[in-house]
C-alpha positions as CSV (number, residue, x, y, z in Angstrom):
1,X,0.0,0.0,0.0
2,X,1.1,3.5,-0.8
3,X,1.5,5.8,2.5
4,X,-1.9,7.4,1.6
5,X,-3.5,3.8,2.1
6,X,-1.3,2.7,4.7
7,X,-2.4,6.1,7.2
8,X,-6.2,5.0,6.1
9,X,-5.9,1.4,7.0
10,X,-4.9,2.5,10.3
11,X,-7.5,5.1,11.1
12,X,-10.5,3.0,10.0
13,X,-12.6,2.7,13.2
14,X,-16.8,3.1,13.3
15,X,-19.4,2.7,10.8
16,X,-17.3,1.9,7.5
17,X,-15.2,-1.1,9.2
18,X,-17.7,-2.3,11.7
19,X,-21.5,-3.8,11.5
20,X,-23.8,-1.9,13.6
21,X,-27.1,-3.2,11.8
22,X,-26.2,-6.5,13.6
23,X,-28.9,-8.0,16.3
24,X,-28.7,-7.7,19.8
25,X,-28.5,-11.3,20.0
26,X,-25.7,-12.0,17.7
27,X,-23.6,-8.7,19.0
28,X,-24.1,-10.5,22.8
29,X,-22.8,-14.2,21.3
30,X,-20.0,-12.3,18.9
31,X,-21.0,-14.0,16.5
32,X,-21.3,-12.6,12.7
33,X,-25.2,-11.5,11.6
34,X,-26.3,-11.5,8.2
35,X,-28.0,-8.3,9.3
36,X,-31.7,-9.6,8.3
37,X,-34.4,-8.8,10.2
38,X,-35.1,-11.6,11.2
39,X,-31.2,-12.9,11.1
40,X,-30.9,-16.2,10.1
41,X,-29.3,-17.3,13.2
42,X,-32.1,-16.3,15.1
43,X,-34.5,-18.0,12.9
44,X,-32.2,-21.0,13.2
45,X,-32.1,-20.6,17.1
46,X,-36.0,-20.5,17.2
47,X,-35.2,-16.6,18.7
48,X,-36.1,-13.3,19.1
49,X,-34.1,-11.0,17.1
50,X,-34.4,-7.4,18.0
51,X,-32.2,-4.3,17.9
52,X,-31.3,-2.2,20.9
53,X,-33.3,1.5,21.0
54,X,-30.3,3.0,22.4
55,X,-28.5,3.3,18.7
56,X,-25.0,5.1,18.6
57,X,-24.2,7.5,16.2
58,X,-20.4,7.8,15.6
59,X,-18.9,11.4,14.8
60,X,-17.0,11.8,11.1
61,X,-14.3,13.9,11.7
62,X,-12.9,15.2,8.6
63,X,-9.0,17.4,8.2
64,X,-7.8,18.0,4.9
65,X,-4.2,16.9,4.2
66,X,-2.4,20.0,5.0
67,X,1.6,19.0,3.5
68,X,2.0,20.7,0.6
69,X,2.8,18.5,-2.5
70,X,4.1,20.1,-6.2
71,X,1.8,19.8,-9.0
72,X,-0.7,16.8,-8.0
73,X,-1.8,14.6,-10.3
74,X,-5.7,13.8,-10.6
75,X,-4.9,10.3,-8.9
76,X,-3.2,11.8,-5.9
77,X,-5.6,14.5,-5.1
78,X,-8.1,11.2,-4.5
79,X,-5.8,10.5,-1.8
80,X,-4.7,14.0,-0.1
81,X,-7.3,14.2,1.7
82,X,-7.6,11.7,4.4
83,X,-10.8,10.8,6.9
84,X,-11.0,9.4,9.8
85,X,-13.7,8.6,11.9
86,X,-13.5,9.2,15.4
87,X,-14.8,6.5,17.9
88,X,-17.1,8.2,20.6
89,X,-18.1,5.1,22.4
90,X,-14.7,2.9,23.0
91,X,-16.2,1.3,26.0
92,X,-18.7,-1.3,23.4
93,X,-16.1,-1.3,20.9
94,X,-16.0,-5.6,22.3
95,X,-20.0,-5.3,20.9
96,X,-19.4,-4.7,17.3
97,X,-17.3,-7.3,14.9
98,X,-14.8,-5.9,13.3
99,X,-14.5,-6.2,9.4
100,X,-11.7,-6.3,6.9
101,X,-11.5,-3.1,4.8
102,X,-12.1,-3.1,1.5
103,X,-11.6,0.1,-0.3
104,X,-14.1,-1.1,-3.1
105,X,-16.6,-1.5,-0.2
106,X,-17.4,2.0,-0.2
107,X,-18.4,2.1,-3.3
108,X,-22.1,2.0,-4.2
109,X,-23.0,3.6,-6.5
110,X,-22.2,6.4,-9.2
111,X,-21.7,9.3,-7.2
112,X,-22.6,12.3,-9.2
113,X,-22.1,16.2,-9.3
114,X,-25.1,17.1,-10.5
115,X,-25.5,20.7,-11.9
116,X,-28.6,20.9,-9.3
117,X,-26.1,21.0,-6.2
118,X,-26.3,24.9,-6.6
119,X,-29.4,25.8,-8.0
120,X,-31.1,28.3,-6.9
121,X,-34.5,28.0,-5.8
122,X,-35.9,30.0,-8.9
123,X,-33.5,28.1,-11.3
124,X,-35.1,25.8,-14.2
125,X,-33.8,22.7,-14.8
126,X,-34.6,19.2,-16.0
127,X,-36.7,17.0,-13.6
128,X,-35.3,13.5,-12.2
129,X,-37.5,10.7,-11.5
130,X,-39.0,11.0,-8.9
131,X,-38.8,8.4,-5.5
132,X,-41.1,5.1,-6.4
133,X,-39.7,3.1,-3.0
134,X,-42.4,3.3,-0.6
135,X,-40.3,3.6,2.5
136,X,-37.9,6.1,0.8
137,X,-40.7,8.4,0.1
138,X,-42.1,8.4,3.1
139,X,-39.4,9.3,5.0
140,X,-38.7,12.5,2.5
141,X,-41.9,13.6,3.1
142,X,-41.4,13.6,6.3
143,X,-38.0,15.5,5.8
144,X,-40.0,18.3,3.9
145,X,-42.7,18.5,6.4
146,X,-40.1,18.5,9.8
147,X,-36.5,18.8,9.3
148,X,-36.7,20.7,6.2
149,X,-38.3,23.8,7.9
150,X,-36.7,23.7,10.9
151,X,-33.3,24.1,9.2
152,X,-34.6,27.1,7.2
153,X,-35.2,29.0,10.6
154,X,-34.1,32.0,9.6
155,X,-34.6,31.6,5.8
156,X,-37.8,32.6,5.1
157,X,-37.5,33.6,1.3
158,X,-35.0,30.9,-0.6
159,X,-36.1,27.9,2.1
160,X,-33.3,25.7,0.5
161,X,-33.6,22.9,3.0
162,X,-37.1,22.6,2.0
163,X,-37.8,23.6,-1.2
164,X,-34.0,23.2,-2.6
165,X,-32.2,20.2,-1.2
166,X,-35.6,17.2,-1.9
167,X,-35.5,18.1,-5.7
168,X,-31.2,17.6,-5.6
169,X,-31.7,14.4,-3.6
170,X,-33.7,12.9,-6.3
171,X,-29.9,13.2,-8.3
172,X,-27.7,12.7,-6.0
173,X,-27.5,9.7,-3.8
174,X,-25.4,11.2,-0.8
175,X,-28.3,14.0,-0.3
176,X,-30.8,11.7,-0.4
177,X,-29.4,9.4,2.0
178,X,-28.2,12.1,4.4
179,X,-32.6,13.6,3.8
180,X,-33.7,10.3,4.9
181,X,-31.6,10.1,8.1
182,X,-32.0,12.4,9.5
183,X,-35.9,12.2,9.1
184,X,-35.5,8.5,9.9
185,X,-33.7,9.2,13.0
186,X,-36.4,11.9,14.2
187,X,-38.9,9.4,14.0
188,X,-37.4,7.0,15.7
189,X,-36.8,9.4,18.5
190,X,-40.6,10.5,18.8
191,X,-42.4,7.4,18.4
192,X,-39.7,4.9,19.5
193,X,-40.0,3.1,16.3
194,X,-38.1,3.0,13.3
195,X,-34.5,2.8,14.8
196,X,-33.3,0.0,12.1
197,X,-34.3,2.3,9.4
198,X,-32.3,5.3,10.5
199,X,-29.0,3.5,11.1
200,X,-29.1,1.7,7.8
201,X,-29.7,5.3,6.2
202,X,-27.4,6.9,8.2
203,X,-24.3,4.4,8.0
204,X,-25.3,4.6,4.1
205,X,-24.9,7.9,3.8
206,X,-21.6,8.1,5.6
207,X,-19.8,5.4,3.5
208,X,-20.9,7.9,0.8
209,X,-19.8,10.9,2.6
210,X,-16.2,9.4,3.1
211,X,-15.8,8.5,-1.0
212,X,-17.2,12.6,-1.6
213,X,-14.9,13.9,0.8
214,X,-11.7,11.9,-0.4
215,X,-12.6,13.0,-4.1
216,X,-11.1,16.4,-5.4
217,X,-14.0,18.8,-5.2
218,X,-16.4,19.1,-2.8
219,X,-20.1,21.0,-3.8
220,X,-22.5,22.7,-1.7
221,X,-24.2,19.7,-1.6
222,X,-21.8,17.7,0.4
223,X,-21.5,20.9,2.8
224,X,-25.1,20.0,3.0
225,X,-25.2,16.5,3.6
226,X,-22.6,17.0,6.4
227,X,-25.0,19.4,8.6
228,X,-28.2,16.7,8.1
229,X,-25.3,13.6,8.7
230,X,-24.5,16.0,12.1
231,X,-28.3,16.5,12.8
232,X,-28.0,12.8,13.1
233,X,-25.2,12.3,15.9
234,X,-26.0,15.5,17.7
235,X,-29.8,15.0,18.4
236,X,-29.1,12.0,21.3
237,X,-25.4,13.1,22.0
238,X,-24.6,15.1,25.0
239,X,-24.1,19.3,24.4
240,X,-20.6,18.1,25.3
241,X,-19.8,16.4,21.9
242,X,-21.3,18.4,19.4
243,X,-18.3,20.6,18.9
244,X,-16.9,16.6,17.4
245,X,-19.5,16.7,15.7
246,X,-19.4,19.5,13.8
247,X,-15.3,20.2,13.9
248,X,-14.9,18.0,10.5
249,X,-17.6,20.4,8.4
250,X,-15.7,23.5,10.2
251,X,-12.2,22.0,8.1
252,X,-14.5,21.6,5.1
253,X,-15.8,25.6,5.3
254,X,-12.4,27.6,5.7
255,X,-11.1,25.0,3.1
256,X,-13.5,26.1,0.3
257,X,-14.0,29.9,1.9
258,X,-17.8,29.4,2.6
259,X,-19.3,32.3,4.4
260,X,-22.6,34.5,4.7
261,X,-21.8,35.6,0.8
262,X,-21.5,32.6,-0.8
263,X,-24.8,33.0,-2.1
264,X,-27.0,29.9,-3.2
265,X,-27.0,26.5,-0.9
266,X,-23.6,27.3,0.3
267,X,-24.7,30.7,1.8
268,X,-27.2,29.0,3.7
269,X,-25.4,26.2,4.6
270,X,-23.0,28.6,5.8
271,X,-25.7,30.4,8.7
272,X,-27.2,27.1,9.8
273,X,-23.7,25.5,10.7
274,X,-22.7,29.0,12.0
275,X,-25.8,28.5,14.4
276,X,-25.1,25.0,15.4
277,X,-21.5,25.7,16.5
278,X,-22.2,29.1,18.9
279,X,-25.2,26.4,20.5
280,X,-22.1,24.1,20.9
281,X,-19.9,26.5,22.4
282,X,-22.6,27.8,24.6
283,X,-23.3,24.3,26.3
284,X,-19.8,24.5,27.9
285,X,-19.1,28.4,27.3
286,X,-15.8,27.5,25.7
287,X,-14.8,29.3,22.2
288,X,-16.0,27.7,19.1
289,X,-14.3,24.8,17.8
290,X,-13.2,26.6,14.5
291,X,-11.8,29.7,14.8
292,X,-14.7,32.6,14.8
293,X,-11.6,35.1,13.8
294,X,-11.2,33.6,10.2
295,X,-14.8,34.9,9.4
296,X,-16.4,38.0,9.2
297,X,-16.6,40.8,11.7
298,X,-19.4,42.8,12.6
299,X,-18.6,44.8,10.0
300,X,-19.8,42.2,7.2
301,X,-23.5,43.8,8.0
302,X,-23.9,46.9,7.0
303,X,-26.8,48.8,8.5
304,X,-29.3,49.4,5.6
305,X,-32.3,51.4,6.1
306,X,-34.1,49.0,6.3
307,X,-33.8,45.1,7.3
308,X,-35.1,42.5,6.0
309,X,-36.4,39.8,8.3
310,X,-33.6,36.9,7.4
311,X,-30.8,39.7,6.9
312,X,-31.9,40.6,10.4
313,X,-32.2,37.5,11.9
314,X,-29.3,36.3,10.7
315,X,-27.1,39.2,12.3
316,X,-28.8,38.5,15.9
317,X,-26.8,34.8,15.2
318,X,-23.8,36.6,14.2
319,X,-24.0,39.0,17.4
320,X,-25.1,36.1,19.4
321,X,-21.7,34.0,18.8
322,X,-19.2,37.2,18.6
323,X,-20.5,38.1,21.9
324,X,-20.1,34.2,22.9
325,X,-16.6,34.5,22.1
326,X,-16.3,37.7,23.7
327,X,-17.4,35.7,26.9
328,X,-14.7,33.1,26.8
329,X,-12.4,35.6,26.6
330,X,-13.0,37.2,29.5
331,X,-11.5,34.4,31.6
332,X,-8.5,34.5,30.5
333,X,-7.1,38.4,30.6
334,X,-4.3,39.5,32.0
335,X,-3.1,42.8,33.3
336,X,-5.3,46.0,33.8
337,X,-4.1,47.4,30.0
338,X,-6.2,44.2,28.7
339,X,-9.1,44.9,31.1
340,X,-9.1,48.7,29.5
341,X,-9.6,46.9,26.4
342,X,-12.3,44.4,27.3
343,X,-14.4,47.1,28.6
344,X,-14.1,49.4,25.5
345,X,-14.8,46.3,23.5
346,X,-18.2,45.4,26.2
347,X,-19.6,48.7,26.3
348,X,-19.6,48.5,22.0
349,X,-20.8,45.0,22.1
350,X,-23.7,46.5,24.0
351,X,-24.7,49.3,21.9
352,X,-24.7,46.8,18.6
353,X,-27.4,44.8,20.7
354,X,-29.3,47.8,21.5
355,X,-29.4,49.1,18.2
356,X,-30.2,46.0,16.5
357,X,-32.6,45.4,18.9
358,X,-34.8,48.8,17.9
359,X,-34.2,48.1,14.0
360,X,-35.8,44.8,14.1
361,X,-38.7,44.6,11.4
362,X,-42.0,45.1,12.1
363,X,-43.0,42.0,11.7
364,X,-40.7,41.0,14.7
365,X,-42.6,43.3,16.9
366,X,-45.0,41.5,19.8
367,X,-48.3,40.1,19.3
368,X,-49.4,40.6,22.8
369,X,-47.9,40.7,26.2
370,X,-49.5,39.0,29.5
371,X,-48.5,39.0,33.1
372,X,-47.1,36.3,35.2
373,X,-49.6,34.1,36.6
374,X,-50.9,31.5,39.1
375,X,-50.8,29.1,36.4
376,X,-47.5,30.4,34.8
377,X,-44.4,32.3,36.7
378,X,-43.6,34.2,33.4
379,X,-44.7,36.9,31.6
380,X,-46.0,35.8,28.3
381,X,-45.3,37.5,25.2
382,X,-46.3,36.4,21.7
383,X,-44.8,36.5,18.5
384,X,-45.7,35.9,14.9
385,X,-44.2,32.7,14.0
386,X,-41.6,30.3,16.1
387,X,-39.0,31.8,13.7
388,X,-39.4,35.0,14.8
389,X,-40.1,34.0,18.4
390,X,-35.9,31.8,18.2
391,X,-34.7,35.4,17.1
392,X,-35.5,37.1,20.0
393,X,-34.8,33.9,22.3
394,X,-31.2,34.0,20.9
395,X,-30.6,38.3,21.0
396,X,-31.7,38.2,24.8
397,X,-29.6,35.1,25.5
398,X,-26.9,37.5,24.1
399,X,-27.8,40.0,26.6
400,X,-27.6,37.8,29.0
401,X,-23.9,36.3,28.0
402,X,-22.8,40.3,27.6
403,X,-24.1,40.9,31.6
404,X,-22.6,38.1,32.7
405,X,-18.9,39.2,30.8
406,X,-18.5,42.8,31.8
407,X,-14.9,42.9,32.2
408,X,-13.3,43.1,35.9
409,X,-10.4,41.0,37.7
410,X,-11.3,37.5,38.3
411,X,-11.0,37.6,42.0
412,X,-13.5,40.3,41.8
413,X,-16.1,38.5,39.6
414,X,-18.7,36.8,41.9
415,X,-18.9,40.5,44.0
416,X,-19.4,42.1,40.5
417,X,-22.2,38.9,40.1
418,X,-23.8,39.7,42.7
419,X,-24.6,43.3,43.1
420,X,-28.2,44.2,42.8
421,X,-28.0,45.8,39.4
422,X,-26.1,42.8,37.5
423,X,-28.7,40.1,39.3
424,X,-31.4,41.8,38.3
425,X,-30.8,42.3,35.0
426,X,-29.4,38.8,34.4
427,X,-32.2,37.5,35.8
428,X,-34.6,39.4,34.0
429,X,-33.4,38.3,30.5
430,X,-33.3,34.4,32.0
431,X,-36.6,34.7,32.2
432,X,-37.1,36.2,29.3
433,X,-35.6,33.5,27.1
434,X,-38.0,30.4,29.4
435,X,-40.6,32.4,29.1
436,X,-40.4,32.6,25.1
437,X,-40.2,28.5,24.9
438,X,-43.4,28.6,27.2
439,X,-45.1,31.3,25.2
440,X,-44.1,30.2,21.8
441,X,-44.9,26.3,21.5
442,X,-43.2,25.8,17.9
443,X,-41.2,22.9,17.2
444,X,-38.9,24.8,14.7
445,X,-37.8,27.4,17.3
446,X,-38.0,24.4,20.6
447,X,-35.1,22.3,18.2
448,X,-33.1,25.7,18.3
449,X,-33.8,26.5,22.2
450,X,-32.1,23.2,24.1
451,X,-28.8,25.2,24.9
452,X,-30.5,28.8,25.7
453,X,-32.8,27.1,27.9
454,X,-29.8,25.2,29.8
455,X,-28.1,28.4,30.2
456,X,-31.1,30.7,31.5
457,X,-32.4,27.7,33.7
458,X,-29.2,27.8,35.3
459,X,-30.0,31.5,36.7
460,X,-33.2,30.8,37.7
461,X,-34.3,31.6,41.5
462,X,-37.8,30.5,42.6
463,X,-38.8,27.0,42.5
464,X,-41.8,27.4,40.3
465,X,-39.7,28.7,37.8
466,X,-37.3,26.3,37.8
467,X,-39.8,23.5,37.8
468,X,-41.3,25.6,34.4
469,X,-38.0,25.5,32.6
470,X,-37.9,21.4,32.9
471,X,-40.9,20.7,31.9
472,X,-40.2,23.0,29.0
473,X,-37.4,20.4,28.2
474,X,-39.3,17.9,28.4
475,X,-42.1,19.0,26.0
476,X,-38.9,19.9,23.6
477,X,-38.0,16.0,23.8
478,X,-41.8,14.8,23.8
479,X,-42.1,17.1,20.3
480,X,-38.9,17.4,18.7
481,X,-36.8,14.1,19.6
482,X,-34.3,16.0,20.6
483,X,-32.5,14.2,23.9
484,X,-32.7,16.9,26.5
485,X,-31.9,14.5,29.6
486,X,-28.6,15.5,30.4
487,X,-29.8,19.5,30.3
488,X,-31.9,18.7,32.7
489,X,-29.3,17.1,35.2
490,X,-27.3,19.9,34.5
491,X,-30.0,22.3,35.6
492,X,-30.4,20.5,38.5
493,X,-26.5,20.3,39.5
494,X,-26.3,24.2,38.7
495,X,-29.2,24.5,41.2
496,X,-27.9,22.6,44.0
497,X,-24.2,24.0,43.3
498,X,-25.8,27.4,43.7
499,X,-26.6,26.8,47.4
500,X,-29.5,28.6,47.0
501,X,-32.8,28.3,48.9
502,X,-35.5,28.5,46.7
503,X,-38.3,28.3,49.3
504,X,-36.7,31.8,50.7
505,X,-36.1,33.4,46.8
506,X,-39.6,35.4,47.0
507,X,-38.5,36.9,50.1
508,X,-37.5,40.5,51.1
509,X,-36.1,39.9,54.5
510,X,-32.9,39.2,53.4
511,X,-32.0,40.6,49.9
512,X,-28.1,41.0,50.7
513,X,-28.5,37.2,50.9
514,X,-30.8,36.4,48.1
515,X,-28.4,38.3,45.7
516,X,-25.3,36.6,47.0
517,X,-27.0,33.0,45.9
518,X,-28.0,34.5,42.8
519,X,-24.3,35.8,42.2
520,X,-23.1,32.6,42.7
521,X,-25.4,31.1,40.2
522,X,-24.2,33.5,37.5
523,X,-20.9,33.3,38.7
524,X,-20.7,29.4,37.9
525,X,-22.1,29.8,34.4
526,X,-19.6,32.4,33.5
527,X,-16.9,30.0,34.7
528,X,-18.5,27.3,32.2
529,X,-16.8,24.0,31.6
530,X,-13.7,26.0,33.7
531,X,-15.3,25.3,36.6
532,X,-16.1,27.0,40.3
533,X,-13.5,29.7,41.9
């Protein structure tokens, strides 16, 4: 083997090498399944054969080959870039059998670049056959009707994801495949069936993904493919791990200089990984896992006179994970010439918010506004659409990451937490971002609101509200499949870290007290994944 094939052979661990469609019962015997269902050695055994529910999805972390090399040949560009894929999960590695590689394995079937991968959504072009396998199309129309939309959040006119991406699946084989798991893999989550039929789609899709990203040129489509392949692993995968997850497509975007201008499927592409990696960073309040400084400034929007509603939205993302950044910053300063900086830098962070704030559309104004009541602890306020309703949930979780970073020494940072007038603003945009989820019961904006709700929970006071904010995660779960388990044992381990009393929160007797909890509350999810003082 050349060294190309010789680094690959040895990398090769996870869904190309390994069979994760086998049974339960053969996995448990280690013996080899023919992956029927029923197997044949159950049928032989007289048997059950059943697969577990608890199906792992294993991360594909992708790095382009970064030794230079004179001249290339076509031949050796198929081989510069090397995958790997990363095992998550060594502790059942004894559970799977592991298979000799074949490199013609991975080949199944022509894999095309289609003219469609870029289309545009008013483009004309000639019509492929359409799906005729029953299973197939039902699972894309379920794509359409769920995932679709709730990737074009903030994408309102072109819709790419839904209108776009089903029409260049019907051409290209690696879209298709990523399409179906990821709808596959929703369904299983919310109906706790159909778990076979997601893994075989997904593991599918990822032997294609490897041959597409080991070939020379990469379209928009694979880009695309790479965020619904991701949808797959992050939507039962701890906060923790989705920076894994998504640190492969990161490579693949400062590779091919895919940003906010793109235009077409990349552009979009572009603002929904964007999104995904500042919800990963703010799960552990680390910086993002690619670097945020390779791409545009604040700068990249100019104010026009008017916004429109996805140039809009898109900029409260963009100020959302610039002031995230800003935030992990802040822990690591040194010297009172960088805490001059910080605070020049804070106080202009804070007058972007407010400004974009007051130039939001019209259409992003509130519906109506109700008081807190016996039945609900929040304020309710009322928006047009669950789009509209994430855009605000994401600006005041901004404003709630800028009041917990104003710049000051770190052994002055819980006093600084816990005076009256930093409390009770950070507690007043906490609630403002539980109370929208409570409010605003769309499934679009609740699969964009796990990590926002973690992170207000976490400053929550009274027990009512806290109780509210869980059982907010739990309708999130119940409605979206996404896996919000582990938030909620990380609420409760903020709570009881906190030391605070929540059955003397409502009280006035002793405030000094009740704002010294609070501060340590905040204090803890400024330190993030750094831990407590």
């Amino acid at each position: 083997m050349n060294p190309a094939q010789l680094a690959f052979s040895k990398q090769v661990r996870g869904p190309s090498s390994r069979s994760k469609l086998a049974c339960k019962q053969c996995r448990e015997r280690h013996v080899r399944c023919d992956q029927q269902h029923p197997c044949g050695i159950c049928r032989r055994r007289n048997v059950e054969c059943s697969h577990d529910d608890n199906i792992l999805f294993t991360a594909l972390e992708w790095k382009p080959d970064t030794e230079p090399s004179p001249s290339p040949s076509s031949s050796e560009l198929r081989t510069s870039s090397i995958v790997g894929f990363v095992d998550e999960t060594p502790e059942v590695a004894q559970l799977y059998h592991v298979l000799p590689y074949n490199a013609t394995d991975v080949s199944m079937g022509a894999l095309t670049t289609s003219p469609n991968d870029c289309i545009s959504p008013a483009a004309s072009h000639t019509a492929a056959a359409p799906i005729t396998d029953e299973k197939d199309a039902y699972y894309l129309a379920r794509y359409t009707d769920i995932i679709g939309p709730r990737f074009d959040m903030f994408d309102s006119t072109s819709r790419y994801f839904s209108l776009v991406l089903p029409h260049i699946a019907l051409s290209n084989r690696l879209v298709l495949l990523a399409c179906l798991a990821s709808a596959a893999r929703q369904y299983s989550l919310v109906t706790n069936r159909g778990h076979h039929d997601a893994l075989a789609y997904y593991n599918e899709a990822l032997k294609y993904l490897y041959e597409r990203l080991n070939d020379s040129g990469h379209e928009a489509a694979t880009f695309a493919s790479c965020l619904l392949i991701a949808h797959c692993e992050m939507v039962q995968s701890q906060a923790s791990d989705w920076n894994l997850h998504l640190k492969g497509t990161g490579e693949l975007v400062v590779m091919h200089n895919w940003n906010g201008r793109s235009g077409g499927l990349a552009q979009a592409s572009f603002w929904i990984y964007y999104r995904m990696i500042i919800l990963a960073s703010l799960s552990s309040g680390t910086p993002a896992a690619v670097d945020l400084g390779q791409w545009p400034s604040l700068g990249y929007f100019p104010s026009p006179p008017e916004w429109t509603l996805d140039a809009w939205q898109s900029r409260v993302v963009h100020l959302l994970g610039t002031i995230q950044n800003f935030w992990a910053r802040t822990r690591n300063h040194q010297g009172s010439d960088a805490l001059e900086k910080l605070t020049a830098e804070w106080r202009g962070l804070g007058d972007q918010l407010l400004r974009h704030q007051n130039q939001a559309p019209a259409m992003c104004q509130a519906l109506s506004v109700t008081p807190a009541s016996e039945e609900s602890p929040f304020e309710s306020v009322r928006y047009v659409n669950g789009p509209v309703s994430a855009a605000w949930q994401m600006l005041h979780t901004a404003y709630l990451v800028l009041t917990l970073s104003q710049p000051s020494p770190r052994h002055a940072r819980l006093t600084l937490l816990s005076s009256p007038e930093v409390t009770h603003k950070a507690l007043a945009y906490a609630k403002k971002i539980v109370s929208n989820s409570i409010a605003n019961r769309c499934t679009i904006a609740w699969a964009n609101a796990v990590q926002l709700l973690t992170m207000a929970g976490q400053c929550l006071v009274e027990a009512r509200e806290r109780q509210t904010c869980l059982r907010a995660l739990d309708d999130i779960q119940h409605h979206t499949g996404w896996d919000t388990r582990a938030n909620m044992e990380r609420l409760s381990a903020a709570w009881r870290r906190g030391a605070i009393d929540p059955g003397d929160a409502g009280s006035n007797a002793d405030m000094t007290h009740r704002h010294g909890d609070l501060g340590m509350l905040l204090y803890n999810v400024w330190a993030g994944d750094d831990g407590a003082m």
